[in-house]
N, C-alpha and C positions, 0 to 999 in steps of 0.2 A: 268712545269706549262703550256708552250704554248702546250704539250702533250695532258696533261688533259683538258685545255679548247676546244683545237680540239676535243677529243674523244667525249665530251659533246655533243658540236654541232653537228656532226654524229650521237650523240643517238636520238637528238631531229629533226633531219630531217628524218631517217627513224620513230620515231614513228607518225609524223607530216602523212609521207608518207602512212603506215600502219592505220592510222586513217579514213585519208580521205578514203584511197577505200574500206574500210568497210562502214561508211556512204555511197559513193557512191553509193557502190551495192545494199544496202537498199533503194537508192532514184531511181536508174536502175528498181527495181522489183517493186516498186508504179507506175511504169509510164508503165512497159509491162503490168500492167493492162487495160489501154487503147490500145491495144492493141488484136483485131480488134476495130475499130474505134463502139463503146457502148454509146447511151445517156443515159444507168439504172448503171452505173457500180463504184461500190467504194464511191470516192466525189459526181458524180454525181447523187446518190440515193438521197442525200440531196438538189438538187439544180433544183428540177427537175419543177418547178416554171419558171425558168432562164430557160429552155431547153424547155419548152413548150412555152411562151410568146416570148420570145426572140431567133428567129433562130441563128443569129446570133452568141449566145453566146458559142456554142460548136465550131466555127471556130476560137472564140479568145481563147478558152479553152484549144483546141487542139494545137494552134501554139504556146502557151507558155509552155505546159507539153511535146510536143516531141522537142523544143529547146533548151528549161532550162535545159535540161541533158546534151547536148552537150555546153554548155555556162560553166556548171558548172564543165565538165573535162578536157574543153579546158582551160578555165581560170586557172584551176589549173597547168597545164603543162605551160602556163605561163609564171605565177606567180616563177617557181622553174627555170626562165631565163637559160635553158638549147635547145640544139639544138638537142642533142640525136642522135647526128651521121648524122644528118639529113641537107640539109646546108638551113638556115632562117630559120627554125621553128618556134624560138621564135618568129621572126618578122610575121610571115605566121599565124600561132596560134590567135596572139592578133589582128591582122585582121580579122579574122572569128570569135573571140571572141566578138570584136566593132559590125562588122555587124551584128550578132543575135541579141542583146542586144538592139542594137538601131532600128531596124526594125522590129523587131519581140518578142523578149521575153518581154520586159518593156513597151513596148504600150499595147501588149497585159496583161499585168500582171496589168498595170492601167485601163483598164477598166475592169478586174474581180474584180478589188477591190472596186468599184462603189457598185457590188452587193455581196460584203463580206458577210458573217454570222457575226454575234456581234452587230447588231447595226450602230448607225451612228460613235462611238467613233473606231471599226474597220475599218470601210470603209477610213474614215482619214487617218488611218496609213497605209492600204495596197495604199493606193493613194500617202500618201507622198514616202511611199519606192519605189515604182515604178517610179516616180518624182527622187530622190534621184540617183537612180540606174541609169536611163537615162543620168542625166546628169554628173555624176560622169564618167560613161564611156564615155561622150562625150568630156566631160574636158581632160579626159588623150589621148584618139585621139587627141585633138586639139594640145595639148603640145607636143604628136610625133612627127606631122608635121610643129613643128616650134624647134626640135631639142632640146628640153628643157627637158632631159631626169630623169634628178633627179625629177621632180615633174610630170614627165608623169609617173614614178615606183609609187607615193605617192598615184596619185589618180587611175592606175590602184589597189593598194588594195583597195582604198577604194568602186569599185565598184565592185571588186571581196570579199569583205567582206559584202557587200550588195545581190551578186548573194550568199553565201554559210547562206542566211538568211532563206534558203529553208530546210537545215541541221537545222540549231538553232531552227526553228522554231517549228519544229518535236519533239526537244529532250526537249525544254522546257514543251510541250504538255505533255508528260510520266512522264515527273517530276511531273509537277503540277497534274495531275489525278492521279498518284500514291500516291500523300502526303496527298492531301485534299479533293479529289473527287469532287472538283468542280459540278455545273451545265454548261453541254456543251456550252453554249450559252456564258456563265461569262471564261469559257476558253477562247474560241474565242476572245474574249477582250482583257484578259492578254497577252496572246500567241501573238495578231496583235502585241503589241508593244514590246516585248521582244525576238520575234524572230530578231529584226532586230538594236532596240536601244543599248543593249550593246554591241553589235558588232561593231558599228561603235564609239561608247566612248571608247573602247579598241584599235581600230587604231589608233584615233587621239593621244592619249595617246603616242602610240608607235612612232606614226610619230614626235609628238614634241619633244621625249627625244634623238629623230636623234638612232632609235632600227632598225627602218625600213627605 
């Protein structure tokens, strides 16, 4: 039996494993689209309001779409509390993971959400996720550094379940346009808050029944 239950958990961490770097690579080649630095390109076709009025906004654009990729593989490696031969990784990792996050990728990801597409009922939520994220990761920093390590693991997923809302948020988008062909605008709506809501109702879940 303790056989079988191992073998499980082995299946389900390579396919864990196998999952994320297929999303990742899908989230890799959206971002080499920025790539030379374009204010017409992809997203930016639509935003192009925000790029003419507000200079600004492609320096906050920028420091969250070439971060968040490196937040979102760093976080993962982790999250998998493994040092890979390496000696402190994990420790080294989730250092450079806090720092992006709270310097750069969530500051910058709460003022693009100021001027979300959707309305005011998007803006909210890419505001509060970024809110969220922030302090979620500053919360498991702080509990690091007072050696409180059971509830520095709880809320690092939860801010790493808030960073992979970047993944959710995409796959919900294909869903809902594939079923119901929304109007773009009514996507944007749906999608701010389901990229990121059940994500974090699934940790806590997890976190209460002591899974994580």
């Amino acid at each position: 039996m303790f056989l079988i239950k191992k073998n499980i958990s082995d299946f389900l961490k390579i396919l864990l494993i196998v999952g994320f770097a297929y999303f990742f690579w899908l989230m890799l080649k959206i971002t080499l689209e920025y790539i030379p630095l374009r204010p017409d390109v992809s997203f930016l076709m639509i935003k192009q309001t925000e790029v003419i009025e507000r200079p600004e906004y492609l320096y906050f654009f920028y420091t969250h779409v070439y971060t968040s990729i490196f937040v979102l593989l760093i976080g993962f490696l982790a999250i998998l509390r493994k040092d890979f031969g390496l000696k402190n990784f994990h420790r080294n990792a989730g250092k450079v993971y806090i720092f992006l996050i709270l310097l750069f990728s969530a500051p910058s990801g709460i003022y693009m959400g100021i001027f979300a597409n959707g309305g005011i009922s998007s803006k909210i939520s890419f505001v509060i996720l970024g809110c969220f994220w922030w302090f979620s990761t500053y919360k498991a920093y702080q509990l690091a550094r007072q050696k409180k390590f059971k509830e520095h693991k709880q809320w690092m997923w939860r801010s790493f379940t808030l960073t992979i809302s970047a993944i959710t948020l995409r796959m919900w988008k294909v869903i809902i346009v594939y079923l119901f062909h929304p109007n773009p605008m009514d996507v944007y709506q749906i999608i701010a808050w389901l990229g990121w809501v059940p994500n974090i109702l699934l940790i806590e879940y997890l976190i209460a029944k002591k899974i994580i």
